[in-house]
C-alpha positions in Angstrom: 27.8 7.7 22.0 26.4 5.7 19.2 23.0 6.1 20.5 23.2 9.7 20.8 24.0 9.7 17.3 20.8 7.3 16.0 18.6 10.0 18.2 20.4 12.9 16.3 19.6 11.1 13.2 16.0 10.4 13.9 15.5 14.1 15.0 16.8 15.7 11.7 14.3 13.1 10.0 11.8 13.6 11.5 12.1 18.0 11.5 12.9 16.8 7.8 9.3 15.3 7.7 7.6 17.7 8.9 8.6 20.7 7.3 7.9 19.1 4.4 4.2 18.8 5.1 3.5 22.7 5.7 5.0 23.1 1.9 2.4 20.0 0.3 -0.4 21.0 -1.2 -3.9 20.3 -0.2 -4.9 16.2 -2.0 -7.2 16.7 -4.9 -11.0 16.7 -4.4 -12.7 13.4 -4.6 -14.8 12.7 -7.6 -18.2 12.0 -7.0 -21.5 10.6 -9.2 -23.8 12.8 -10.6 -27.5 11.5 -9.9 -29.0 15.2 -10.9 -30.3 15.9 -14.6 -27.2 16.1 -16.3 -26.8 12.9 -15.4 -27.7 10.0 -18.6 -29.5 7.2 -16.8 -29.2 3.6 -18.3 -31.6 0.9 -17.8 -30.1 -2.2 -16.3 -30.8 -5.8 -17.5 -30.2 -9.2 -15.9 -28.4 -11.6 -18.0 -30.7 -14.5 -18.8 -28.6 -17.3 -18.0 -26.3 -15.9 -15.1 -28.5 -13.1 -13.5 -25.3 -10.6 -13.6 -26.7 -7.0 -13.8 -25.3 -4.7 -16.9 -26.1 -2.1 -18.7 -28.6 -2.2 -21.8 -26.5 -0.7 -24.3 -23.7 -3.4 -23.1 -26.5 -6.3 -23.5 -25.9 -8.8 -25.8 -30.0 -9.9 -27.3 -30.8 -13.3 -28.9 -33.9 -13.6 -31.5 -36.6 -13.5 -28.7 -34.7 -10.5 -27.2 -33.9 -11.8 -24.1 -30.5 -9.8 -23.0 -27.2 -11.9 -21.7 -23.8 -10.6 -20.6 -21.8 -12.2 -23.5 -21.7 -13.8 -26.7 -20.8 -17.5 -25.1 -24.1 -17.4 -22.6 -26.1 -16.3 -25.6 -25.1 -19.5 -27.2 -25.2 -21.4 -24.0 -29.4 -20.2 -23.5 -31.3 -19.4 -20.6 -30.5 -21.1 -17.3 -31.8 -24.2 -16.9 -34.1 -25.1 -13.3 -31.9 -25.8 -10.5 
């Protein structure tokens, strides 16, 4: 008896479900990347001392104008050899 009432149960659940699901509505559309003209284009820069790619207007320059990621690895100077 016990089990006819766990398969009664999962049966209302599951009509529960999937009447629910004719009602949703549709998912939003995904975002994507404009690469057309509207789009503003940014010239990337390699950090001197760690080679991590960022944007120029994000580039921190020393004197000589050589870009770095932060304030510490413009203190710390270009990489060394390795």
């Amino acid at each position: 008896m016990k089990y006819l009432l766990v398969i009664l149960v999962l049966v209302v659940a599951w009509m529960m479900g999937s009447r629910g699901r004719g009602n949703a509505a549709p998912p939003p559309p995904t975002r994507r990347h404009r690469t057309g003209d509207g789009a503003a284009r940014e010239q990337m820069l390699a950090c001197t001392h760690c080679g991590v790619h960022l944007p120029q207007s994000e580039a921190v320059k020393d004197a000589a104008g050589r870009p770095y990621c932060g304030e510490a690895h413009r203190l710390a100077g270009p990489r060394g050899p390795a």
